[in-house]
VOGU-3710 file (C-alpha; in Angstrom, 3 decimals, decimal comma):
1> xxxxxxxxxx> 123,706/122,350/-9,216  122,060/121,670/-12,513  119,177/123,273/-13,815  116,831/122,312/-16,773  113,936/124,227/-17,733  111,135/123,400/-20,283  109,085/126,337/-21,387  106,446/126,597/-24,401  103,883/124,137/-23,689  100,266/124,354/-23,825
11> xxxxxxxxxx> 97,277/123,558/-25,495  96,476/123,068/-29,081  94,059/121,650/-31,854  95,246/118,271/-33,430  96,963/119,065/-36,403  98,681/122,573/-34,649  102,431/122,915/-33,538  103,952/123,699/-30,766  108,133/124,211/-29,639  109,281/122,933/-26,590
21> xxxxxxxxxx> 112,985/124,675/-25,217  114,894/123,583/-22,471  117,103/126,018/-21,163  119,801/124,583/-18,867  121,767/126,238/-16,352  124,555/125,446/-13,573  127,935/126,170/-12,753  130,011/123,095/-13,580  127,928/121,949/-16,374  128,813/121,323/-19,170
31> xxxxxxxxxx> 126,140/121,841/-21,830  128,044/121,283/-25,034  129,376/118,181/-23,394  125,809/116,276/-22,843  123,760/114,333/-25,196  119,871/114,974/-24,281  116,902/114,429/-24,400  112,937/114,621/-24,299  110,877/112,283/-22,753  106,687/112,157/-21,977
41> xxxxxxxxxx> 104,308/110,568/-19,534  100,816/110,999/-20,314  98,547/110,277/-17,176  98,554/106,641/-15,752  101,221/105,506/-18,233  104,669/105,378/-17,798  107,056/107,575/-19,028  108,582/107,437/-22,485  111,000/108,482/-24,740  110,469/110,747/-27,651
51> xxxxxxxxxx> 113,888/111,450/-29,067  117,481/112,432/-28,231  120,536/114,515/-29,760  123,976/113,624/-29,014  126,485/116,718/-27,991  127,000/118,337/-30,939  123,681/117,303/-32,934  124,906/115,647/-35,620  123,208/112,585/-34,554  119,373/112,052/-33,439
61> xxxxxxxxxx> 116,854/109,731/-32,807  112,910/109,328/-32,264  110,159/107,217/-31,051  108,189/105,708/-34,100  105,163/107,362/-32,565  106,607/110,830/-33,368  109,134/110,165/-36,165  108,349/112,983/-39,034  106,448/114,794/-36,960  108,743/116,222/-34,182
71> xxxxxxxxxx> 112,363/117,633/-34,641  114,847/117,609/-32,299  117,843/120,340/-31,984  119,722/121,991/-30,030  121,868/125,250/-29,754  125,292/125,170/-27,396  125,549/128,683/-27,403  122,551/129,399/-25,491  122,425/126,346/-23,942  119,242/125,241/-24,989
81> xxxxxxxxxx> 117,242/121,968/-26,661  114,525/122,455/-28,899  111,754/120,144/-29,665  109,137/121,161/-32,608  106,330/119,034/-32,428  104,054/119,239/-35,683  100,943/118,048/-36,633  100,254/117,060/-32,968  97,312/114,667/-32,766  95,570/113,747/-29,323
91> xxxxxxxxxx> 97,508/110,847/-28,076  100,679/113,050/-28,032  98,960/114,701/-24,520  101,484/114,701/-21,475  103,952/116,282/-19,346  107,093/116,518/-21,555  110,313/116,305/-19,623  114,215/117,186/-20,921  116,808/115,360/-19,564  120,622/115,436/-19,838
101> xxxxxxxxxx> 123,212/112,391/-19,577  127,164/113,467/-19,749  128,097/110,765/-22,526  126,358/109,187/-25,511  122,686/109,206/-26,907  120,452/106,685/-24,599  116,744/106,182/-25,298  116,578/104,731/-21,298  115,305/106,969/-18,714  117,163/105,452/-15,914
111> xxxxxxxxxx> 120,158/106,533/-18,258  119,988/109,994/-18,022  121,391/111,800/-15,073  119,711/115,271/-14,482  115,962/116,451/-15,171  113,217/119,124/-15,760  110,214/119,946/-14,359  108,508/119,220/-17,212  105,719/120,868/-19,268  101,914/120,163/-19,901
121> xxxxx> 100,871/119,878/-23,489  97,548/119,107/-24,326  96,020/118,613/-27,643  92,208/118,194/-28,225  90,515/116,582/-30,821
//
């Protein structure tokens, strides 16, 4: 059974920060061996992608929406993705799922194999 867990949402002003983590968990996987990554879906809208990091993190990618604003990382030790999202603005409001896929980077949701729960983050204007 895999487990992935997003903690450190919540609300802030445009133009605040916030760091999303995403601890996973489970007995035959392997962390160090997935490429991940976060997605969104803001109410009545699909969901999207925001960015992914391949196993080891030498390689990322974004969403224009969010490129040079959020920062994508990981740490294979503990287990755990990172997302720092700066200078948040209003538009970046949603539920903010991780997601892992036991190959390459993919920017497709129907690509990735396992998810989180996801977690609310809400920026007013």
């Amino acid at each position: 059974q895999v487990q992935l867990v997003e903690s450190g949402g919540g609300l802030v002003q445009a133009g605040g920060s916030l760091r999303l983590s995403c601890a996973a968990s489970g007995r035959t996987f392997s962390f160090s061996s997935n490429a991940m990554g976060w997605f969104r879906q803001a109410p009545g809208k699909e969901r999207e992608f925001v960015a992914a990091i391949n196993w080891s993190g030498s390689n990322t990618y974004y969403a224009d929406s969010v490129k040079g604003r959020f920062t994508i990382s990981r740490d294979n030790a503990k287990k755990t993705m990172y997302l720092q999202m700066n200078s948040l603005k209003p538009e970046d409001t949603a539920v903010y799922y991780c997601a892992a896929r036991p190959s390459g980077l993919q920017i497709t949701t129907a690509l990735y194999d396992y998810w989180g729960q996801g977690a609310q983050v809400t920026v007013s204007s």
